[in-house]
SEROSE-672844 format. One record per residue (C-alpha): residue number from 1; residue in one letter; chain; x, z, y. Coordinates in Angstrom, 3 decimals, padded with zeros to 6 digits. Each point is the difference from the previous one (the first is absolute). Layout:
N
<node i="NUM" aa="A" ch="A" u="X" w="Z" v="Y"/>
...
This chain:
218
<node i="1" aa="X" ch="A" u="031.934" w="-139.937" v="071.375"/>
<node i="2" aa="X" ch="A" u="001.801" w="001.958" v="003.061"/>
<node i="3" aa="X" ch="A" u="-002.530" w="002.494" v="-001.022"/>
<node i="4" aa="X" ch="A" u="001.005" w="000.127" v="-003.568"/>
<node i="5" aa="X" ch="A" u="003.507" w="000.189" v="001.269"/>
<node i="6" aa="X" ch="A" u="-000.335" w="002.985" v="002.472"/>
<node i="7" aa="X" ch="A" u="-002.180" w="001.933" v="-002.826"/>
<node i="8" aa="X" ch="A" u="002.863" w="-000.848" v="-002.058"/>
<node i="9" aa="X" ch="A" u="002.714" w="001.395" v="002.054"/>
<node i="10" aa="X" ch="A" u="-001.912" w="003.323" v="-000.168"/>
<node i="11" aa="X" ch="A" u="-000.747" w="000.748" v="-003.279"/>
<node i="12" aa="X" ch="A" u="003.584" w="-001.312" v="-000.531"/>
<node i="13" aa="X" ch="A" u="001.081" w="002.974" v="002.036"/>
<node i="14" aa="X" ch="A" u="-001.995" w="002.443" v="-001.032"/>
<node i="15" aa="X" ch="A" u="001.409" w="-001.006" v="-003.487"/>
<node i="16" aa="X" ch="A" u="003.027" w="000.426" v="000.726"/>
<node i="17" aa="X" ch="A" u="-000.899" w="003.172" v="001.656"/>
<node i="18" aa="X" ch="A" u="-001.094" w="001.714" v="-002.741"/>
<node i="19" aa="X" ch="A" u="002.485" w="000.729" v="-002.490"/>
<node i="20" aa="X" ch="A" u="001.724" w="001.590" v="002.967"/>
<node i="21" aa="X" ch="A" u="-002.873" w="001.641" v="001.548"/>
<node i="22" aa="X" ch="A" u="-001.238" w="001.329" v="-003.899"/>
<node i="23" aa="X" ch="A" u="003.854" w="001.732" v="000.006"/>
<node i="24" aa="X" ch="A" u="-000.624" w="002.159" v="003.399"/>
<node i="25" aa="X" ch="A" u="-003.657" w="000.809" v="-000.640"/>
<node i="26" aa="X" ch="A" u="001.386" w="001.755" v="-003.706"/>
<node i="27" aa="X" ch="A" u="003.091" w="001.389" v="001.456"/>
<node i="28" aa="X" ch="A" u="-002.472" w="001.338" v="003.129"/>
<node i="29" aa="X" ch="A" u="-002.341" w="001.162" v="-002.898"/>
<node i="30" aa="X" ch="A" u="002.383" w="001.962" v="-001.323"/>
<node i="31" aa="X" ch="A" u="001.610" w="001.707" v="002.916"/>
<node i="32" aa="X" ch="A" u="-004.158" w="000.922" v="000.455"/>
<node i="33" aa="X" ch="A" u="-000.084" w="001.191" v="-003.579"/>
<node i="34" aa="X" ch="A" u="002.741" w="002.593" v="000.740"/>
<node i="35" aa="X" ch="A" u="-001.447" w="001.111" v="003.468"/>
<node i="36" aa="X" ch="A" u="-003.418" w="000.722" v="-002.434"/>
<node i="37" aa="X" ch="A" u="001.724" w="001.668" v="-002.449"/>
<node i="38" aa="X" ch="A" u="001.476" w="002.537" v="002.070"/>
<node i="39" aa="X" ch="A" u="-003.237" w="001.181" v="001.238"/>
<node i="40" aa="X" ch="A" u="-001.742" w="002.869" v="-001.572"/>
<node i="41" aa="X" ch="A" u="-003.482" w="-001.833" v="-000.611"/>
<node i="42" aa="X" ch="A" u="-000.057" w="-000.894" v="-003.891"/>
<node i="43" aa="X" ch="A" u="-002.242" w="-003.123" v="000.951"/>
<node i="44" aa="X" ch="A" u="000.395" w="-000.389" v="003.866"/>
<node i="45" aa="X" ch="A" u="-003.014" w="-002.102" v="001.369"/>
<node i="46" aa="X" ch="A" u="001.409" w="-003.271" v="002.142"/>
<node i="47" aa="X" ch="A" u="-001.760" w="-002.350" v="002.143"/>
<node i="48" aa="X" ch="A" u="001.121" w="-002.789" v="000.643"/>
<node i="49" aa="X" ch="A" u="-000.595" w="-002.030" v="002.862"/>
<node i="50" aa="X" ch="A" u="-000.465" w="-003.787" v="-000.088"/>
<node i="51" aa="X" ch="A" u="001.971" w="-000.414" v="-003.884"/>
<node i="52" aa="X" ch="A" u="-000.954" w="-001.160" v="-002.809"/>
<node i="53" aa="X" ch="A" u="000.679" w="001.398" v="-003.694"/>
<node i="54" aa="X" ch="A" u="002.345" w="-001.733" v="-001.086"/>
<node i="55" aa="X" ch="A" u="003.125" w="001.504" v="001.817"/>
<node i="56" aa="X" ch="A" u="-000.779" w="002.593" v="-001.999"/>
<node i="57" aa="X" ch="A" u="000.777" w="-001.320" v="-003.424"/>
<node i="58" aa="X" ch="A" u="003.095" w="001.247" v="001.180"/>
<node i="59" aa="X" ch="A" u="-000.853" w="003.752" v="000.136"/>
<node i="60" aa="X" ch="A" u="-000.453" w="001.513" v="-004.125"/>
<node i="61" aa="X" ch="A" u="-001.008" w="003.521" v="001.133"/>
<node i="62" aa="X" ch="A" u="-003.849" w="-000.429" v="-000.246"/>
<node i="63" aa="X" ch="A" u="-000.853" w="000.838" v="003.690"/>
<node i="64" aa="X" ch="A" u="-003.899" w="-000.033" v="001.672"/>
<node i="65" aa="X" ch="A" u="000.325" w="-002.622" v="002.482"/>
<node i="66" aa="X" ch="A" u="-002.838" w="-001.438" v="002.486"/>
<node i="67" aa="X" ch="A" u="000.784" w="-003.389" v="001.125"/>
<node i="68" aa="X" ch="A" u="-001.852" w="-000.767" v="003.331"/>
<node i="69" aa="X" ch="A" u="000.315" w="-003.271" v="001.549"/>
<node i="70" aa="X" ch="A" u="-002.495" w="-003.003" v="002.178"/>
<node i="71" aa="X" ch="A" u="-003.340" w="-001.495" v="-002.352"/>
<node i="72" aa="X" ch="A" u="001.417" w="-002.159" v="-002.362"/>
<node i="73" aa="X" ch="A" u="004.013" w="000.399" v="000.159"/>
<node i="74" aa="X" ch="A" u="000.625" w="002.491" v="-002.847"/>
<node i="75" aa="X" ch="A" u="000.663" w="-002.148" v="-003.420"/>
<node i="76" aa="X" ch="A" u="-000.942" w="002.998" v="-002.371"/>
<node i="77" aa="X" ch="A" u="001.380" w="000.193" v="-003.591"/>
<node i="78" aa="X" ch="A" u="-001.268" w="000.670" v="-003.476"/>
<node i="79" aa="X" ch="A" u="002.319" w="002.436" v="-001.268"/>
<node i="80" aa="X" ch="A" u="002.206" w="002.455" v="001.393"/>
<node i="81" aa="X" ch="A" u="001.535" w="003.290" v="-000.943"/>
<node i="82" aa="X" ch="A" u="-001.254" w="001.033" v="003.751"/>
<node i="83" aa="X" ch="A" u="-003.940" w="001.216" v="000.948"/>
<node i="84" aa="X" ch="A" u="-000.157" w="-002.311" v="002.642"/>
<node i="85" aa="X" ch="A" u="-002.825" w="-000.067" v="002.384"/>
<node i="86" aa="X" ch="A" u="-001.008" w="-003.071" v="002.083"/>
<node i="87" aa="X" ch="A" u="-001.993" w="000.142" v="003.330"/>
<node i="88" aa="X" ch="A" u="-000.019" w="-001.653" v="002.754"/>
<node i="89" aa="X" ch="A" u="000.355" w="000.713" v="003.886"/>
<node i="90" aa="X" ch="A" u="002.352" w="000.068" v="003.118"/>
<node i="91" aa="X" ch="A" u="003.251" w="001.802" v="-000.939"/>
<node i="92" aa="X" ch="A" u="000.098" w="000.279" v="004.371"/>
<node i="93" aa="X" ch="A" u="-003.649" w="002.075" v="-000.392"/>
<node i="94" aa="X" ch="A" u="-000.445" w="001.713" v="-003.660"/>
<node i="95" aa="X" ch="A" u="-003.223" w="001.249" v="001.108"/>
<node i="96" aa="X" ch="A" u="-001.019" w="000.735" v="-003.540"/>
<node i="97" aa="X" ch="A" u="002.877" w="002.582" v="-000.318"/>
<node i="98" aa="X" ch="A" u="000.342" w="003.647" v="001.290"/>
<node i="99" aa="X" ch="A" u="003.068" w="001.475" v="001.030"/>
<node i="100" aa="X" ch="A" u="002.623" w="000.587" v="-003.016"/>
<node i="101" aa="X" ch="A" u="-002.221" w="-001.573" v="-001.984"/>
<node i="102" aa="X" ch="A" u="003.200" w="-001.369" v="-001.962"/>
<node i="103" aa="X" ch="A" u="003.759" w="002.090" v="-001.319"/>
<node i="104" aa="X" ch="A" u="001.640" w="-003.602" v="001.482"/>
<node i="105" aa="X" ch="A" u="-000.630" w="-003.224" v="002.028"/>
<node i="106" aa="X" ch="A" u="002.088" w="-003.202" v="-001.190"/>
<node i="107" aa="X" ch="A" u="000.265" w="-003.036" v="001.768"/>
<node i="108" aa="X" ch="A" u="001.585" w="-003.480" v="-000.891"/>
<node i="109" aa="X" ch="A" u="000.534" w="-002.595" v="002.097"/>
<node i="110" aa="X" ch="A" u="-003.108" w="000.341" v="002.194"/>
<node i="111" aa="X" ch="A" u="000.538" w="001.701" v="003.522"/>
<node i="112" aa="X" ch="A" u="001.249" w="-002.801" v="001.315"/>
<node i="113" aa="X" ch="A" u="-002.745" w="-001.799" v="-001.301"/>
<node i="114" aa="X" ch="A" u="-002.970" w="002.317" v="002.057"/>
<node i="115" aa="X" ch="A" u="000.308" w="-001.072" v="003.706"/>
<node i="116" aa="X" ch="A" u="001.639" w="000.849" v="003.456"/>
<node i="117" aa="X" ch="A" u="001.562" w="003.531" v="000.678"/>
<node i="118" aa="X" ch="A" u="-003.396" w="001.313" v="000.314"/>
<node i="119" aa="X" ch="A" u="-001.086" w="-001.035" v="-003.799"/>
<node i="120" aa="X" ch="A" u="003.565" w="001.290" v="-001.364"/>
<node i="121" aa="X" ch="A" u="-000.649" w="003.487" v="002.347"/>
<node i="122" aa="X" ch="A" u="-003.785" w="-000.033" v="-002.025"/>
<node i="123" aa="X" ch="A" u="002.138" w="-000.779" v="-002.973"/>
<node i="124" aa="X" ch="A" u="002.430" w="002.947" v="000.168"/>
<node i="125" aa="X" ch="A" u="-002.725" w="002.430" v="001.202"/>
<node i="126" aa="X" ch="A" u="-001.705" w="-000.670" v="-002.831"/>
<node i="127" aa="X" ch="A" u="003.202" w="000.892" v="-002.559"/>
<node i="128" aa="X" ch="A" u="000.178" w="002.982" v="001.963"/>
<node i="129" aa="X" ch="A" u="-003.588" w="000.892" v="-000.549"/>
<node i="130" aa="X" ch="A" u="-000.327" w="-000.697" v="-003.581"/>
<node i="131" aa="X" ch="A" u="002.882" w="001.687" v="-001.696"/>
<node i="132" aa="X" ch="A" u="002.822" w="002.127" v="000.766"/>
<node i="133" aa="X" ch="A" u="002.601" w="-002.263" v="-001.490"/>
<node i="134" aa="X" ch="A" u="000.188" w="-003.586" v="-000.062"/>
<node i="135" aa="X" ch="A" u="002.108" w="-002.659" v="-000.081"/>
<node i="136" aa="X" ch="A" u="-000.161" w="-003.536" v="001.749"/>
<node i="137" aa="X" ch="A" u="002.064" w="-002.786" v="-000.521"/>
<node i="138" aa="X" ch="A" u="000.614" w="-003.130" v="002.331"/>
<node i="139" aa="X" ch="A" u="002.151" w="-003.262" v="000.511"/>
<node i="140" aa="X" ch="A" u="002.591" w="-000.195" v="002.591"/>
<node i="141" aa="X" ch="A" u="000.568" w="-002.386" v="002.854"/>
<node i="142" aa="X" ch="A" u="003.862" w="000.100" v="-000.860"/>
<node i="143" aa="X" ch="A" u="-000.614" w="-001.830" v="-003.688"/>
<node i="144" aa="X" ch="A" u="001.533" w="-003.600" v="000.491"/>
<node i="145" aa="X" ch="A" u="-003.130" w="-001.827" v="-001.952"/>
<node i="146" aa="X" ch="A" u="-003.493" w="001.631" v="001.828"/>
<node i="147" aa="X" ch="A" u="-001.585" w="000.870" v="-003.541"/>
<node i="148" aa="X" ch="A" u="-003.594" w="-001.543" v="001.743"/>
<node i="149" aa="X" ch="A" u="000.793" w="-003.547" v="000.995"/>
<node i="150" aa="X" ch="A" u="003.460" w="-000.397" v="-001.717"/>
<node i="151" aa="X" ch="A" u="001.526" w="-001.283" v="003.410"/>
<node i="152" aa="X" ch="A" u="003.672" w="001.626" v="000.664"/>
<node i="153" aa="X" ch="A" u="-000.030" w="002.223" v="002.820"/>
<node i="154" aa="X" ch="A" u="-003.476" w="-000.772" v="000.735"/>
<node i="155" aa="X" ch="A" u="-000.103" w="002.847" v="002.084"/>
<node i="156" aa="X" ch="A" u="003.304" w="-000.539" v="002.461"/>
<node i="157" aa="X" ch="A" u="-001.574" w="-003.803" v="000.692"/>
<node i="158" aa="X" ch="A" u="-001.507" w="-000.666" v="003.665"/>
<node i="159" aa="X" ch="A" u="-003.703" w="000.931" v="000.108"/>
<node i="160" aa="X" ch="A" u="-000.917" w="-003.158" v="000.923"/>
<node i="161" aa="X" ch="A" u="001.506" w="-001.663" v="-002.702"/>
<node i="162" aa="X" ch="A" u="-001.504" w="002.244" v="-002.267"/>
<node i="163" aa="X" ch="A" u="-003.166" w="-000.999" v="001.534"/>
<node i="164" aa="X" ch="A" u="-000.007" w="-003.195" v="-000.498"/>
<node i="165" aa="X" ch="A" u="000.656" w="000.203" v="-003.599"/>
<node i="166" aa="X" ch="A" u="-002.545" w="002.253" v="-000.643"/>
<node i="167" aa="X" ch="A" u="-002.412" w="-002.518" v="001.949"/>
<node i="168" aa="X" ch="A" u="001.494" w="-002.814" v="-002.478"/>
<node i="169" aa="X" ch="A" u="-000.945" w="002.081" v="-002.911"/>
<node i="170" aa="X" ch="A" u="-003.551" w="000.656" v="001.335"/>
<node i="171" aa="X" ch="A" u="-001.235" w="-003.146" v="-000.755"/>
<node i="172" aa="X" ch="A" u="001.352" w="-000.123" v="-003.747"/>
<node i="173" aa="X" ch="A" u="000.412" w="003.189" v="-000.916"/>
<node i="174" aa="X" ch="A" u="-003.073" w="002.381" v="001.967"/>
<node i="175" aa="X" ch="A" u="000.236" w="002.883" v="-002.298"/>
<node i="176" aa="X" ch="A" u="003.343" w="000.683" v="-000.643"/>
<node i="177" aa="X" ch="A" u="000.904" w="-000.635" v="003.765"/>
<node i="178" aa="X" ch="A" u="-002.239" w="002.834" v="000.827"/>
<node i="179" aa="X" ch="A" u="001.648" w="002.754" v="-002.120"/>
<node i="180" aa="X" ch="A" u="003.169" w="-001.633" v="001.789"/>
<node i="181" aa="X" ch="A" u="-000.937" w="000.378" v="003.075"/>
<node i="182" aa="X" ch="A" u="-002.015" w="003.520" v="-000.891"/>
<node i="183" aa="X" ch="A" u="003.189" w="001.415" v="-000.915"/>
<node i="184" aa="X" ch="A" u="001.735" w="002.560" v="002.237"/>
<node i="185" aa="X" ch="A" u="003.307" w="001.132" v="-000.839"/>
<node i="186" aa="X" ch="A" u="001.278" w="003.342" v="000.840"/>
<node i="187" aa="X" ch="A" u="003.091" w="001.430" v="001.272"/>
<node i="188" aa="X" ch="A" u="001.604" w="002.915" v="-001.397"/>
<node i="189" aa="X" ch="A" u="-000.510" w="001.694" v="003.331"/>
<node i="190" aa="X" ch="A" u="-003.701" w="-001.071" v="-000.409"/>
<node i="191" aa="X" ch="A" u="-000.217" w="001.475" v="-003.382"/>
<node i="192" aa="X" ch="A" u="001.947" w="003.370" v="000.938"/>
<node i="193" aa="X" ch="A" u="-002.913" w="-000.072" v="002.945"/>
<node i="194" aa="X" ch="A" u="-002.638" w="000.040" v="-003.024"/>
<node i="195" aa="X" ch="A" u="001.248" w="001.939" v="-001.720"/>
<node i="196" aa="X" ch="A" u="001.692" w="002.476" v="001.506"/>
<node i="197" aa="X" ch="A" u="000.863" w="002.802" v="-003.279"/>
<node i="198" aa="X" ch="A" u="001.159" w="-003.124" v="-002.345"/>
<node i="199" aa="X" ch="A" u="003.356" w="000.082" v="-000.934"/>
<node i="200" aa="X" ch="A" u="000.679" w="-004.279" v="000.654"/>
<node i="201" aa="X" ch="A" u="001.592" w="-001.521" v="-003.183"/>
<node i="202" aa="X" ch="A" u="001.566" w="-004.056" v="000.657"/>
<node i="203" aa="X" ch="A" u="-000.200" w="-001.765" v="-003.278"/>
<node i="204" aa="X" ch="A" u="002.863" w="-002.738" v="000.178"/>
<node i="205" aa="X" ch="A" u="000.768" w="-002.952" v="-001.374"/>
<node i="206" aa="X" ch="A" u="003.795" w="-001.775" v="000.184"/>
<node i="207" aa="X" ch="A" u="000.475" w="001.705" v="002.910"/>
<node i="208" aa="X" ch="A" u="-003.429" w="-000.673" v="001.779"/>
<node i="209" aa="X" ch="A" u="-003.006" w="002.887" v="000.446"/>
<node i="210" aa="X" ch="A" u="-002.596" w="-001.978" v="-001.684"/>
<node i="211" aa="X" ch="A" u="-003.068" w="002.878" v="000.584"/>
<node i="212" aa="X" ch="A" u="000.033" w="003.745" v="001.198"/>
<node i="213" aa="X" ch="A" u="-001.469" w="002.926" v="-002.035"/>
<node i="214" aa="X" ch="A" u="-001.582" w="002.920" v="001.830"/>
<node i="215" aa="X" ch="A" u="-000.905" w="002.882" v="-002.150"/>
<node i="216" aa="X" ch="A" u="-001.246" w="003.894" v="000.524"/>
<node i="217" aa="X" ch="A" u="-000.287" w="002.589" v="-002.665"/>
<node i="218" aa="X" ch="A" u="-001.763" w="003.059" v="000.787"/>
Protein backbone atom coordinates (compact mmCIF):
# COMPACT_ATOMS: atom_id res chain seq x y z
CA UNK A 1 0.00 0.00 0.00
CA UNK A 2 2.86 2.73 0.93
CA UNK A 3 3.81 1.87 -2.54
CA UNK A 4 0.50 2.60 -4.05
CA UNK A 5 0.56 5.73 -2.00
CA UNK A 6 4.01 7.17 -3.07
CA UNK A 7 3.09 6.21 -6.90
CA UNK A 8 0.08 8.07 -6.10
CA UNK A 9 1.55 11.21 -4.88
CA UNK A 10 3.39 11.36 -8.25
CA UNK A 11 1.13 10.96 -10.82
CA UNK A 12 -0.99 13.26 -8.57
CA UNK A 13 1.64 15.87 -9.24
CA UNK A 14 2.40 15.43 -12.44
CA UNK A 15 -1.44 15.90 -12.89
CA UNK A 16 -1.60 18.72 -11.52
CA UNK A 17 1.41 19.75 -13.39
CA UNK A 18 0.13 19.60 -16.55
CA UNK A 19 -2.48 21.95 -17.29
CA UNK A 20 0.17 24.41 -16.18
CA UNK A 21 3.07 22.95 -17.83
CA UNK A 22 0.69 22.41 -21.37
CA UNK A 23 0.19 26.59 -20.97
CA UNK A 24 4.19 27.39 -21.07
CA UNK A 25 5.13 24.70 -23.59
CA UNK A 26 2.25 26.62 -26.20
CA UNK A 27 3.10 30.04 -25.12
CA UNK A 28 7.10 28.84 -25.56
CA UNK A 29 5.85 27.33 -28.94
CA UNK A 30 4.78 30.32 -30.03
CA UNK A 31 7.47 32.74 -29.08
CA UNK A 32 9.55 29.75 -31.33
CA UNK A 33 7.01 30.13 -34.10
CA UNK A 34 7.86 33.87 -34.43
CA UNK A 35 11.73 33.42 -34.08
CA UNK A 36 11.03 30.80 -37.36
CA UNK A 37 9.09 33.02 -39.11
CA UNK A 38 11.44 35.72 -39.27
CA UNK A 39 14.01 33.69 -40.90
CA UNK A 40 14.40 33.67 -44.59
CA UNK A 41 14.22 29.72 -45.07
CA UNK A 42 10.55 28.99 -46.45
CA UNK A 43 10.77 25.48 -44.63
CA UNK A 44 13.79 25.81 -42.17
CA UNK A 45 15.03 22.21 -41.22
CA UNK A 46 15.06 21.77 -37.09
CA UNK A 47 16.48 19.14 -35.01
CA UNK A 48 15.52 18.63 -32.14
CA UNK A 49 17.31 17.19 -29.42
CA UNK A 50 15.81 14.77 -26.88
CA UNK A 51 11.70 16.01 -27.73
CA UNK A 52 9.12 14.44 -28.74
CA UNK A 53 6.33 15.56 -31.39
CA UNK A 54 3.95 16.56 -29.66
CA UNK A 55 5.14 20.09 -28.46
CA UNK A 56 4.75 20.72 -31.75
CA UNK A 57 1.03 20.49 -32.21
CA UNK A 58 1.58 23.83 -31.17
CA UNK A 59 3.52 25.12 -34.24
CA UNK A 60 0.77 25.33 -37.69
CA UNK A 61 3.51 26.42 -40.13
CA UNK A 62 4.34 22.93 -41.62
CA UNK A 63 8.11 22.85 -40.69
CA UNK A 64 10.75 19.64 -41.50
CA UNK A 65 11.68 18.64 -38.14
CA UNK A 66 14.10 15.60 -37.03
CA UNK A 67 13.41 14.51 -33.61
CA UNK A 68 16.52 12.71 -32.12
CA UNK A 69 16.39 11.31 -28.77
CA UNK A 70 17.79 7.72 -26.52
CA UNK A 71 16.22 3.98 -28.09
CA UNK A 72 12.86 3.90 -27.10
CA UNK A 73 11.89 7.50 -25.57
CA UNK A 74 10.30 9.21 -28.61
CA UNK A 75 6.28 8.45 -28.51
CA UNK A 76 5.79 9.13 -32.35
CA UNK A 77 2.37 10.21 -33.76
CA UNK A 78 0.08 9.32 -36.60
CA UNK A 79 -0.72 12.51 -38.04
CA UNK A 80 0.79 15.75 -38.17
CA UNK A 81 0.86 18.76 -40.42
CA UNK A 82 4.89 18.45 -39.78
CA UNK A 83 7.44 15.82 -41.90
CA UNK A 84 8.79 14.59 -38.90
CA UNK A 85 11.69 12.30 -38.84
CA UNK A 86 12.51 9.92 -35.94
CA UNK A 87 16.04 8.48 -35.18
CA UNK A 88 17.72 7.73 -32.55
CA UNK A 89 21.22 8.61 -30.91
CA UNK A 90 23.17 10.79 -28.32
CA UNK A 91 22.09 14.45 -28.72
CA UNK A 92 25.90 14.91 -26.62
CA UNK A 93 27.58 12.92 -29.94
CA UNK A 94 25.30 13.27 -33.29
CA UNK A 95 27.78 11.28 -35.04
CA UNK A 96 25.39 10.63 -37.85
CA UNK A 97 25.28 14.42 -38.67
CA UNK A 98 27.78 16.72 -40.54
CA UNK A 99 28.31 20.15 -39.76
CA UNK A 100 25.15 22.52 -40.61
CA UNK A 101 23.50 19.70 -41.45
CA UNK A 102 20.25 21.57 -40.06
CA UNK A 103 18.80 25.79 -40.65
CA UNK A 104 18.06 25.32 -36.52
CA UNK A 105 18.66 23.17 -33.37
CA UNK A 106 15.66 23.16 -30.72
CA UNK A 107 15.82 21.86 -27.45
CA UNK A 108 13.12 21.29 -24.66
CA UNK A 109 13.67 20.46 -21.43
CA UNK A 110 16.66 18.13 -21.89
CA UNK A 111 20.21 19.68 -21.09
CA UNK A 112 19.78 19.31 -17.80
CA UNK A 113 18.78 15.96 -18.34
CA UNK A 114 22.44 14.80 -20.28
CA UNK A 115 25.06 14.68 -17.43
CA UNK A 116 27.85 16.70 -15.56
CA UNK A 117 29.40 19.94 -17.13
CA UNK A 118 31.28 17.79 -19.41
CA UNK A 119 27.95 16.12 -21.09
CA UNK A 120 26.19 19.75 -21.19
CA UNK A 121 29.85 21.19 -22.83
CA UNK A 122 29.30 17.87 -25.50
CA UNK A 123 25.76 19.10 -25.53
CA UNK A 124 26.36 22.74 -26.56
CA UNK A 125 29.25 21.80 -28.91
CA UNK A 126 27.09 19.86 -30.63
CA UNK A 127 24.27 22.90 -31.22
CA UNK A 128 27.12 24.75 -32.32
CA UNK A 129 28.16 22.17 -34.82
CA UNK A 130 24.91 21.33 -36.31
CA UNK A 131 23.25 24.58 -37.17
CA UNK A 132 23.90 28.13 -37.12
CA UNK A 133 20.87 29.04 -35.09
CA UNK A 134 19.27 27.28 -32.40
CA UNK A 135 17.44 27.63 -29.57
CA UNK A 136 17.52 25.70 -26.13
CA UNK A 137 15.27 25.92 -23.45
CA UNK A 138 15.77 24.89 -19.66
CA UNK A 139 14.18 24.99 -16.06
CA UNK A 140 15.49 27.21 -13.45
CA UNK A 141 16.76 26.56 -9.97
CA UNK A 142 14.85 29.83 -8.81
CA UNK A 143 11.14 28.14 -9.64
CA UNK A 144 9.58 27.53 -6.06
CA UNK A 145 8.15 23.81 -7.09
CA UNK A 146 11.48 21.83 -8.86
CA UNK A 147 9.32 20.78 -12.03
CA UNK A 148 11.30 17.01 -11.55
CA UNK A 149 10.43 15.84 -8.08
CA UNK A 150 7.71 18.45 -7.17
CA UNK A 151 9.61 19.23 -3.79
CA UNK A 152 9.69 23.24 -3.05
CA UNK A 153 13.03 24.54 -3.24
CA UNK A 154 14.43 21.24 -3.80
CA UNK A 155 17.43 22.78 -4.87
CA UNK A 156 18.26 25.41 -1.76
CA UNK A 157 17.77 22.08 0.72
CA UNK A 158 21.10 20.65 2.45
CA UNK A 159 22.75 18.03 0.21
CA UNK A 160 22.52 15.61 2.62
CA UNK A 161 19.05 15.86 3.10
CA UNK A 162 18.51 15.67 -0.38
CA UNK A 163 20.41 12.54 -0.23
CA UNK A 164 18.66 10.80 1.86
CA UNK A 165 15.47 11.28 0.14
CA UNK A 166 16.65 10.30 -2.96
CA UNK A 167 18.03 7.02 -1.15
CA UNK A 168 14.28 6.65 0.29
CA UNK A 169 12.96 6.81 -3.16
CA UNK A 170 15.49 4.24 -4.49
CA UNK A 171 13.93 1.47 -3.10
CA UNK A 172 10.25 2.35 -4.37
CA UNK A 173 10.66 4.36 -7.01
CA UNK A 174 14.29 3.14 -9.08
CA UNK A 175 13.45 4.76 -12.29
CA UNK A 176 12.13 7.91 -11.68
CA UNK A 177 14.80 8.53 -8.87
CA UNK A 178 17.38 8.20 -11.50
CA UNK A 179 16.20 10.95 -13.91
CA UNK A 180 16.05 12.85 -10.40
CA UNK A 181 19.13 12.42 -9.50
CA UNK A 182 20.46 12.55 -13.43
CA UNK A 183 19.26 15.95 -13.56
CA UNK A 184 21.68 18.90 -13.53
CA UNK A 185 20.39 22.25 -13.36
CA UNK A 186 22.09 25.16 -14.83
CA UNK A 187 22.79 28.60 -13.88
CA UNK A 188 22.30 31.44 -16.06
CA UNK A 189 26.01 32.08 -15.80
CA UNK A 190 26.38 28.37 -16.84
CA UNK A 191 24.17 28.80 -19.77
CA UNK A 192 25.76 32.29 -20.92
CA UNK A 193 29.16 29.95 -20.61
CA UNK A 194 27.43 27.59 -23.35
CA UNK A 195 26.37 29.59 -25.13
CA UNK A 196 28.15 32.41 -25.44
CA UNK A 197 26.24 34.47 -28.82
CA UNK A 198 22.57 33.65 -27.23
CA UNK A 199 20.75 36.48 -26.32
CA UNK A 200 19.33 34.80 -22.53
CA UNK A 201 15.47 35.17 -22.37
CA UNK A 202 13.86 34.35 -18.36
CA UNK A 203 10.40 33.07 -18.84
CA UNK A 204 8.51 34.03 -15.49
CA UNK A 205 5.87 33.03 -13.69
CA UNK A 206 4.10 35.29 -10.64
CA UNK A 207 7.14 36.76 -10.18
CA UNK A 208 9.46 33.60 -10.25
CA UNK A 209 11.98 32.63 -13.45
CA UNK A 210 10.55 29.29 -14.00
CA UNK A 211 13.20 28.27 -17.15
CA UNK A 212 15.77 30.36 -19.27
CA UNK A 213 15.70 30.58 -23.12
CA UNK A 214 18.98 30.90 -25.01
CA UNK A 215 18.62 31.57 -28.64
CA UNK A 216 21.07 32.63 -31.78
CA UNK A 217 19.96 33.63 -35.20
CA UNK A 218 22.45 33.82 -37.81
Amino acid sequence: MRINLKYLRIRLFYKMLEPFSNRQRKKRMEMFSTYISDCDIEVPRILDLGGQPEIWQHILQPLNITILNLPGITVPVSKSVHYITYIEGDACNVAQYEDFSFDVVFSNSVIEHVGDNEQQKSFANEVHRLAKSYWIQTPSKYFPIEAHCGIPFWWYLPRSFRELMIERWRKKLPKWTEMVEGTTVLTKARIKELFPQATIKSESVFGFVKSYIAYYRS
